[in-house]
C-alpha positions as CSV (number, residue, x, y, z in Angstrom):
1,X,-61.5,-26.0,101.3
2,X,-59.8,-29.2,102.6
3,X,-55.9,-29.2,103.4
4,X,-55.4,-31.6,100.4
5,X,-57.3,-29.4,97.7
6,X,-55.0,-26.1,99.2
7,X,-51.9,-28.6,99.0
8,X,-52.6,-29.6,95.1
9,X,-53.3,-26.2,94.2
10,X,-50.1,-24.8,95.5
11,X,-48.6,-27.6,93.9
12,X,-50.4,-26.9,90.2
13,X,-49.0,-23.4,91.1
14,X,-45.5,-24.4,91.3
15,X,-45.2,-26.7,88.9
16,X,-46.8,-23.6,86.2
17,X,-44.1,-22.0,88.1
18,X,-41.3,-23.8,87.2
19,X,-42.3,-24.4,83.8
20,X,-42.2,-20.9,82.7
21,X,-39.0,-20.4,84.4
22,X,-37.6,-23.1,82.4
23,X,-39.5,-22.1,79.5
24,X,-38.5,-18.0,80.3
25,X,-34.6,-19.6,80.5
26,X,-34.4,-21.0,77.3
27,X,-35.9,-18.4,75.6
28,X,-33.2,-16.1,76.8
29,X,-30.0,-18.6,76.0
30,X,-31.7,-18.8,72.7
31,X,-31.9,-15.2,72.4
32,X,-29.1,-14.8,73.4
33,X,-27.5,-17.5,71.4
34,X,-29.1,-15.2,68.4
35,X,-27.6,-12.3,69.8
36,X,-24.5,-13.9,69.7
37,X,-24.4,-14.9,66.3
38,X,-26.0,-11.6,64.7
39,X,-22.9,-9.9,66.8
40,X,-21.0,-12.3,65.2
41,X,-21.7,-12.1,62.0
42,X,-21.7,-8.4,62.4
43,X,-17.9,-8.2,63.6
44,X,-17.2,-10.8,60.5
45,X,-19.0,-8.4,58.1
46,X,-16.5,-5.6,59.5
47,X,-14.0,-7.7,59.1
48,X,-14.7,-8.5,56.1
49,X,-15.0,-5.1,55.0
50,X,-12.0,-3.8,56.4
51,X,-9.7,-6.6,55.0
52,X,-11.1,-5.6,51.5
53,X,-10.4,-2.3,51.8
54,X,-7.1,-3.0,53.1
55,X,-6.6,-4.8,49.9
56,X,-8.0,-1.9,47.8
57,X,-5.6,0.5,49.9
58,X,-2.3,-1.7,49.0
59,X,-3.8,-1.7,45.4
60,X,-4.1,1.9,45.2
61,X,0.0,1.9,46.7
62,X,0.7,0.1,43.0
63,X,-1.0,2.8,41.0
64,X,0.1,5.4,42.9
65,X,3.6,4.5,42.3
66,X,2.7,3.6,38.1
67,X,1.8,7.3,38.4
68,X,5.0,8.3,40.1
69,X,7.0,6.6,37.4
70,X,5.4,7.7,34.5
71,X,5.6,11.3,35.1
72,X,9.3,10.3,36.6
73,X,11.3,8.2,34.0
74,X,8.6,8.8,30.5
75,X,10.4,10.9,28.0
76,X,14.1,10.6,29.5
77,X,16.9,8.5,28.3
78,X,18.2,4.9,29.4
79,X,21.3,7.0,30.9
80,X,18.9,9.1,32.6
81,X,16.3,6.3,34.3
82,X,19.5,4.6,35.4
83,X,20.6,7.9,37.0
84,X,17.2,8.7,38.9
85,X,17.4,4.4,40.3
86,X,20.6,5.6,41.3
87,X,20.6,8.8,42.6
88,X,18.7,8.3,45.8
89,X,15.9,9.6,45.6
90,X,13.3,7.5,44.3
91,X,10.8,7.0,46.6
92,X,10.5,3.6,48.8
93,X,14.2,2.9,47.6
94,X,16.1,2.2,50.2
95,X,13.3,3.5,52.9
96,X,9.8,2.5,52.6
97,X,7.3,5.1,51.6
98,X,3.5,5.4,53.5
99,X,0.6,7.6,52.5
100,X,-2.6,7.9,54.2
101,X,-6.0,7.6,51.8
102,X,-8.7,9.6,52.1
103,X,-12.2,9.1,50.7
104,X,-13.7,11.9,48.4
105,X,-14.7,13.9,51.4
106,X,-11.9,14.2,53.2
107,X,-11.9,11.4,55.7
108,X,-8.9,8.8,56.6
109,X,-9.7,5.8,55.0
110,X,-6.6,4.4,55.8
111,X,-3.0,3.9,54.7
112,X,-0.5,2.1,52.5
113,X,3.1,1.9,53.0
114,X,5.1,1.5,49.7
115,X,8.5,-0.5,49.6
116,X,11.0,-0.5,46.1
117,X,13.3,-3.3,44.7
118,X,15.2,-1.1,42.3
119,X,16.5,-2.5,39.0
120,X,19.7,-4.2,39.1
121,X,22.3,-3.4,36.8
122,X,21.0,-2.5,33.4
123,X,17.6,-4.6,34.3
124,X,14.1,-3.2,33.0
125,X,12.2,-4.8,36.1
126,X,11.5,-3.0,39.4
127,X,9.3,-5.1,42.1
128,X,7.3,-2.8,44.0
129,X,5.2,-4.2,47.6
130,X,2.0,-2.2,48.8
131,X,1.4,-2.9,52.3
132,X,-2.6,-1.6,53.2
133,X,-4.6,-0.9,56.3
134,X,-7.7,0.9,57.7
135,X,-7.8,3.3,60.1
136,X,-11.0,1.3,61.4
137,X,-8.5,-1.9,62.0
138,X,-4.9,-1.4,61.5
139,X,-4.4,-4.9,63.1
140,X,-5.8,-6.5,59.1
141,X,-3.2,-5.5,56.9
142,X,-3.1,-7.1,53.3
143,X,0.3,-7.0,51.0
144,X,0.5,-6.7,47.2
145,X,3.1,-7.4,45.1
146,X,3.7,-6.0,41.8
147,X,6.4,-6.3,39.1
148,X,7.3,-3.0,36.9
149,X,8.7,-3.6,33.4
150,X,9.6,-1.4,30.7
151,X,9.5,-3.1,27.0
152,X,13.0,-3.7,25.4
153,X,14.3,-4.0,21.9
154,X,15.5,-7.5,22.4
155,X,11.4,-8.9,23.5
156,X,10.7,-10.6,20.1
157,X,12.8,-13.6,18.5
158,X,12.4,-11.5,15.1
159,X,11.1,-8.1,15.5
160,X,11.0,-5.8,11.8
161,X,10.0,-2.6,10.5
162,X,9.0,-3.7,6.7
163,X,7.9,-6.7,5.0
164,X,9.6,-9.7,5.5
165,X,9.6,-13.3,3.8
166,X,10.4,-16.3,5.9
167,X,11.1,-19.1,3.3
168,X,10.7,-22.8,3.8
169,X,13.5,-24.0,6.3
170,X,12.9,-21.6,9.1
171,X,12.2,-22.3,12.3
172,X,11.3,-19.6,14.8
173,X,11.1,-20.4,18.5
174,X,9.9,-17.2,20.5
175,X,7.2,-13.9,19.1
176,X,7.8,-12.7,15.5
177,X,6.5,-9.5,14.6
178,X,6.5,-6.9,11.5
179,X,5.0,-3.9,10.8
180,X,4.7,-4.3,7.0
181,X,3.4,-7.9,6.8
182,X,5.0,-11.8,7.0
183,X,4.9,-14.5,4.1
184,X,5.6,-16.9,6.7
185,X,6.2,-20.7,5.2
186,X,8.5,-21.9,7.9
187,X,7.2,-23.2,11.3
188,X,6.4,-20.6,13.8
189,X,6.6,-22.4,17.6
190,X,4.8,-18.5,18.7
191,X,2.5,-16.2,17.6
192,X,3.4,-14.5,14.0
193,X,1.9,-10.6,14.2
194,X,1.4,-8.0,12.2
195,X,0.5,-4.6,12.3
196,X,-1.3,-3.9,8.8
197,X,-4.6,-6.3,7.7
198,X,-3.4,-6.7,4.1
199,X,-0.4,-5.5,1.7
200,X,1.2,-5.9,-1.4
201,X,3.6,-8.8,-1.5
202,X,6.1,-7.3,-4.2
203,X,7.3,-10.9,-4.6
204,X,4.5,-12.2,-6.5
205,X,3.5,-10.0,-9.4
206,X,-0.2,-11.4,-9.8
207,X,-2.2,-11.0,-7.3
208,X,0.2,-9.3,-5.1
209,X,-2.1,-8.4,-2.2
210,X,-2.1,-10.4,0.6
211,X,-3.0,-10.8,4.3
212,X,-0.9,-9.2,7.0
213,X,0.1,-13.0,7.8
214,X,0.0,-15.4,5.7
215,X,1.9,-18.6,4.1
216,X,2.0,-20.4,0.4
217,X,1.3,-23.1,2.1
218,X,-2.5,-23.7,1.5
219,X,-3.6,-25.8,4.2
220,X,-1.3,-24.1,6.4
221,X,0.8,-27.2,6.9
222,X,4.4,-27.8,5.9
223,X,4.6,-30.6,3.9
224,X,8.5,-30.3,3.5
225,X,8.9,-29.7,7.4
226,X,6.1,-31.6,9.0
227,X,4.4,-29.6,11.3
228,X,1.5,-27.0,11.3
229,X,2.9,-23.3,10.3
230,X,1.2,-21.1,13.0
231,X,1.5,-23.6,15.9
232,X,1.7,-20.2,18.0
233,X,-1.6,-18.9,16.1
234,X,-1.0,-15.3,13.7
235,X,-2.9,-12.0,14.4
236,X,-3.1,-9.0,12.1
237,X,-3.4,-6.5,12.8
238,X,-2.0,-5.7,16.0
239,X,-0.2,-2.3,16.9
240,X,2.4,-1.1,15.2
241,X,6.3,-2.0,17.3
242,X,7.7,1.4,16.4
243,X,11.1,1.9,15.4
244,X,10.7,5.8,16.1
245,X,9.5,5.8,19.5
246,X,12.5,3.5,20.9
247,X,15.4,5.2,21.0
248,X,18.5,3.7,20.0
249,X,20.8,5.6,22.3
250,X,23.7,5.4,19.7
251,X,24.7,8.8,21.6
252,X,24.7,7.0,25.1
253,X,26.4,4.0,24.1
254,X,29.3,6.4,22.8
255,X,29.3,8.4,26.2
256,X,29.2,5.1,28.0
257,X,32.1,4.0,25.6
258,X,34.6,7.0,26.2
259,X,33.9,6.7,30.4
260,X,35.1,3.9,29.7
261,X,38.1,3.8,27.7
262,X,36.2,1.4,25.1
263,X,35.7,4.0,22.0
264,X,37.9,3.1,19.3
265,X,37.6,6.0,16.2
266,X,37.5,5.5,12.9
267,X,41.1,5.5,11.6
268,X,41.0,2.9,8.8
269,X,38.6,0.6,7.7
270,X,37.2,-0.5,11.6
271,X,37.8,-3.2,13.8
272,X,38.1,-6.9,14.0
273,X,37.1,-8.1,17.9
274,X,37.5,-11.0,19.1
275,X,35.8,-11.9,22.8
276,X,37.3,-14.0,25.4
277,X,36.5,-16.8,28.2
278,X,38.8,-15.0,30.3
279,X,36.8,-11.4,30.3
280,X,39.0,-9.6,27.7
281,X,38.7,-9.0,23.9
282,X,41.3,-8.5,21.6
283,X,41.2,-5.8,19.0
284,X,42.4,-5.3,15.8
285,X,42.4,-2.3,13.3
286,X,41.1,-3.3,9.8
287,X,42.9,-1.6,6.8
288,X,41.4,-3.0,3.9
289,X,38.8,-5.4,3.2
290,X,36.8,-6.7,0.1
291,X,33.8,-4.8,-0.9
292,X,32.6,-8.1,-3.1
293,X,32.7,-10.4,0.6
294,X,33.3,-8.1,3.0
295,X,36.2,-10.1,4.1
296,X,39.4,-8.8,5.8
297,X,42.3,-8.5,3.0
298,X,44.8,-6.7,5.7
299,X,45.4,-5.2,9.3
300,X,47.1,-1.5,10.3
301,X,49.0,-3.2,13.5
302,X,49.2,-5.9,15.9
303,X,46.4,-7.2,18.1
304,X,45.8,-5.6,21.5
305,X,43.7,-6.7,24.5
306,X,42.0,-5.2,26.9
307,X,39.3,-6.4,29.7
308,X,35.7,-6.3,29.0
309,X,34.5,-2.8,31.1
310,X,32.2,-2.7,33.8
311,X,29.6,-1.2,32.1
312,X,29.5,-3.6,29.6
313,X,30.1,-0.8,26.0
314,X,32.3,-1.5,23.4
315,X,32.1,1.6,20.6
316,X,33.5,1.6,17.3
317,X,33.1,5.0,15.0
318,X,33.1,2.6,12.1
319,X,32.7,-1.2,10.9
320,X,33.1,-3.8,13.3
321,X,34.2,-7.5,12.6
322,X,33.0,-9.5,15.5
323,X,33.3,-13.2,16.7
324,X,34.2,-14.9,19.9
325,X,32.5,-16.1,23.2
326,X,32.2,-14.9,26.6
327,X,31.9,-16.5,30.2
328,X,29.7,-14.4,32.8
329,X,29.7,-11.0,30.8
330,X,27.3,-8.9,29.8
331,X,28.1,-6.7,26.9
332,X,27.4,-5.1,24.3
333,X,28.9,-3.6,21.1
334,X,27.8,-1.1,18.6
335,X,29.1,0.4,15.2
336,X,27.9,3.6,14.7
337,X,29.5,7.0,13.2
338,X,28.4,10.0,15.0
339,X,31.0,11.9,13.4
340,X,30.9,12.0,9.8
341,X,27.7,10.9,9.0
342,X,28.4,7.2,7.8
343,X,26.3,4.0,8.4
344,X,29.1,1.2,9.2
345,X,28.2,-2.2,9.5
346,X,28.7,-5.3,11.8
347,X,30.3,-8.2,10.2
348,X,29.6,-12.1,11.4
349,X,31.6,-15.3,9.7
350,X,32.7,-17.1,13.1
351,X,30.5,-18.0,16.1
352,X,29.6,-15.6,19.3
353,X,28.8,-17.8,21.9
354,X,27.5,-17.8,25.2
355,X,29.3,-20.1,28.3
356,X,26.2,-19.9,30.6
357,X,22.8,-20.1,29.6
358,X,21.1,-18.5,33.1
359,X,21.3,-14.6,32.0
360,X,25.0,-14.3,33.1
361,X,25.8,-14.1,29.6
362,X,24.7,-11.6,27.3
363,X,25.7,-10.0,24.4
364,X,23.6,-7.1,22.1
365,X,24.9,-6.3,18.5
366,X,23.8,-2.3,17.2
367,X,25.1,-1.7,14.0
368,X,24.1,2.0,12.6
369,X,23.3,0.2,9.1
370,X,23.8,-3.7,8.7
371,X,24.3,-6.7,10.5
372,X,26.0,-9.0,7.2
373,X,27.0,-12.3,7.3
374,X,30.2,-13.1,5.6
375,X,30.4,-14.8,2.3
376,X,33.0,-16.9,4.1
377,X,31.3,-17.4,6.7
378,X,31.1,-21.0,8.8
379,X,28.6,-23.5,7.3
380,X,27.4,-24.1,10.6
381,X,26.8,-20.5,12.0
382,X,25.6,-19.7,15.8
383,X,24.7,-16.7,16.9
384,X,24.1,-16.0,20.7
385,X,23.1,-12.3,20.6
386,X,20.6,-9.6,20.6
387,X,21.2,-8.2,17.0
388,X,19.6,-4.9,16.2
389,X,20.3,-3.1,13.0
390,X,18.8,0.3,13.3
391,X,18.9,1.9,9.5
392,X,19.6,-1.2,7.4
393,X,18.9,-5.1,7.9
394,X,20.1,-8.2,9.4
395,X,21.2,-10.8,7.1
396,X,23.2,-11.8,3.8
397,X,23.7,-10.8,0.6
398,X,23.2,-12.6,-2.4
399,X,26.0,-14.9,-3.2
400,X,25.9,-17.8,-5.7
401,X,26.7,-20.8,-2.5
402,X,24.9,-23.2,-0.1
403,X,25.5,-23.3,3.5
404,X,23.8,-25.5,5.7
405,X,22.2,-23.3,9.1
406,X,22.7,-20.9,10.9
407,X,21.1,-21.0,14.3
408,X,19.9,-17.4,16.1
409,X,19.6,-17.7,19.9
410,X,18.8,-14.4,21.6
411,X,16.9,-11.7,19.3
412,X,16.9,-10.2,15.8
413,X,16.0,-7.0,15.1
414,X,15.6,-5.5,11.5
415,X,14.7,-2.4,10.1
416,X,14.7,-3.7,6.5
417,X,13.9,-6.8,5.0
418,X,15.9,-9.9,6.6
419,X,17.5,-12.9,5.2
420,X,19.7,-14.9,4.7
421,X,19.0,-17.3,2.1
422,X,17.0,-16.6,-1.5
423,X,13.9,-18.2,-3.4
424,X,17.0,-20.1,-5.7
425,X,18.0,-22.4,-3.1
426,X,21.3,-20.2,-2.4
427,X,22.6,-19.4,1.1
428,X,21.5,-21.0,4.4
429,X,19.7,-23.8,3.5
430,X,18.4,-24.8,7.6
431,X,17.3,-21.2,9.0
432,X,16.6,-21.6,13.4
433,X,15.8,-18.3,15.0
434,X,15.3,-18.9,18.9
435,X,14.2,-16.2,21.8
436,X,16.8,-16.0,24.7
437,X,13.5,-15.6,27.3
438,X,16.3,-14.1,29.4
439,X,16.3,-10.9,27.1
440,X,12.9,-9.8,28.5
441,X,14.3,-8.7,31.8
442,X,17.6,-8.4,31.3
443,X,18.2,-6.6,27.8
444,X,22.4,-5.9,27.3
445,X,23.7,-3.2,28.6
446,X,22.6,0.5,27.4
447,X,20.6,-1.7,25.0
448,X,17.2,0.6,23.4
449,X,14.5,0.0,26.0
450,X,11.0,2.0,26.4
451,X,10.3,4.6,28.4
452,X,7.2,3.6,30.0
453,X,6.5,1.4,33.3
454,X,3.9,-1.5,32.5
455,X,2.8,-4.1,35.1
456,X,3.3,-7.7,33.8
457,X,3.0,-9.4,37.2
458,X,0.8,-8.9,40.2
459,X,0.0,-11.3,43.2
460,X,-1.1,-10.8,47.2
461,X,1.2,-11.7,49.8
């Protein structure tokens, strides 16, 4: 073989050479290339996997601690669930509380540490945060936030334990509910609830049985007030708001009361209070009044005045006249006898006002029978309260007049039927009940809450 066929063969040789080097070289970036993004996607699957567990570790934090509550605070009094936010030694109060989780077997899935915003005074919210991790990567940590809120008396614009009839002229602005059925022919800005499907409507003798919600008008629309009746739709039936199963704490508002130096007893006829801009209230003992109007005829003494307590009680161990306005209090005042048995009232002719509309100002009414509106009373009446009448009703007996409104801003509770004007065009003419959204976290002081945590709120960090 010649020198140039050698030379061309060697170069054949290297240039086949070459070319599977090259070609060996990119096959291995491109594997490993793919190497790289398997491993890649592999470490992102882990992580993927260890933040959602992370997340499902702070979650279980929240339910561990809705356990912890409800075999804490379910069953005991308001007195009592303030005491155990007080006493120290709720857990992740003050100091946050961890736990390691385990899988069913027995192996450390990872952790969650748990940290408390208590209640402030006489609140029914408590913010709880879950921080969770794995023991794989304790690096990923997720945060949950959650917000604890036992239900309170004062959560429903109207809230009533029998029938009820809400005539033309009424306005309600916030959740109405009863547990023996609505005749609703007003305009309802909220949802209208009841907790039976049908009953007998005693005010119509033919054909009494009716819906649990329902209105005369037929189309549903107010012809005399211009707008749709159940703007805020009507269900029936829903569960029943029990009476029963909220305490009124009548007991714990007196105790509260006597700490205090705010029980008055029942020498005489009650009390005629009168609240203050300047965080006082002056007092007055009632000696006779008119069983026909339920007006003041006389007083046993002068006036006296004294400064709102820190906790907020006011107790009388018999009727209570009550008027006035406050500036950044939060009070409240009940009539109740504990002693001999009786069922005194409340009595309202003059406003109770509020200065501040933020939640700084609050005021609950608890009368052992009725809240009654004066036969005298103003013929423009406003009423900034949360008015609870625990054996008897709120509203106004029958008297042969014509007032113009009265305006409700807070939260009316009823046992028996409400009102305050009748079928003959007597009474209030204008009717405007209105839900203080402030109530639903921050009920008055001592005011009858539940006993049982709920979450209403829960977000990730």
């Amino acid at each position: 073989m010649s020198m140039i066929a050698r030379t061309n063969v060697s170069k054949r040789k290297g240039s086949v050479l070459a070319y599977i080097l090259v070609i060996t070289s990119l096959s291995m970036m491109l594997l490993l290339a793919v190497i790289q993004v398997v491993v890649s996607r592999i470490q992102y699957a882990q992580y993927r996997e260890n933040k959602e567990q992370s997340l499902q570790i702070a979650e279980s934090g929240i339910y561990f601690y809705r356990w912890y509550l409800a075999h804490e605070v379910e069953g005991r009094t308001t007195q009592q669930i303030q005491d155990f936010w007080e006493g120290g030694s709720a857990l992740g109060v003050g100091s946050a509380y961890e736990r390691d989780v385990l899988d069913t077997d027995g192996t450390l899935r990872g952790s969650y540490r748990v940290t408390v915003t208590p209640p402030e005074s006489y609140s029914t919210i408590v913010i709880v945060e879950a921080v969770g991790w794995t023991v794989k990567d304790p690096d990923i940590k997720r945060t949950v936030r959650a917000r604890f809120r036992r239900p309170s008396w004062s959560e429903f614009a109207v809230l009533g334990d029998d029938y009820m009839r809400f005539g033309d002229g009424t306005t309600v602005m916030g959740p109405l509910h009863v547990n023996g059925g609505a005749h609703f022919d007003g305009l309802a800005y909220n949802t209208v609830s009841s907790a039976v499907e049908e009953y007998y409507d005693s005010d119509f003798d033919v054909n009494g049985w009716r819906d649990g919600v329902w209105t005369s008008w037929g189309s549903e629309y107010n012809t005399s007030m211009g707008g749709s009746v159940f703007s805020g739709g009507k269900e029936y039936p829903v569960p029943e708001q029990s009476f029963a199963n909220v305490s009124t704490n009548l007991s714990i508002i007196k105790d509260a009361a006597l700490d205090s130096g705010m029980y008055f007893d029942n020498d005489r006829q009650g009390r005629h209070i009168v609240l203050q801009t300047d965080g006082t209230f002056n007092i007055r003992k009632v000696r006779s009044y008119s069983s026909a109007t339920n007006d003041i005829l006389s007083y046993q003494g002068g006036w006296q005045t004294f400064d709102i307590p820190e906790n907020g009680v006011i107790y009388v161990e018999d009727n209570i006249w009550l008027e006035g306005t406050i500036d950044g209090e939060r009070i409240t005042i009940a009539a109740a006898d504990l002693i001999g048995g009786g069922n005194p009232n409340v009595f309202i002719g003059h406003d109770i006002r509020y200065t501040n509309y933020d939640g700084s100002d609050t005021i609950g009414v608890i009368a052992e029978n009725d809240i009654e509106i004066l036969k005298n009373s103003e013929d423009y009446l406003r009423i900034e309260a949360a008015l609870l009448a625990q054996n008897g009703r709120v509203g106004r007996t029958y008297y042969i007049d014509h007032k113009d409104t009265i305006s409700i801003f807070g939260a009316l509770a009823s046992n028996q039927r409400y009102g305050f004007a009748y079928t003959d065009g007597t009474g209030y003419n204008t009717r405007d009940l209105q839900y203080d959204n402030n109530l639903l976290y921050y009920p008055p002081p001592y005011f009858p809450t539940g006993d049982t945590y709920s979450i209403d709120l829960w977000e990730e960090l």
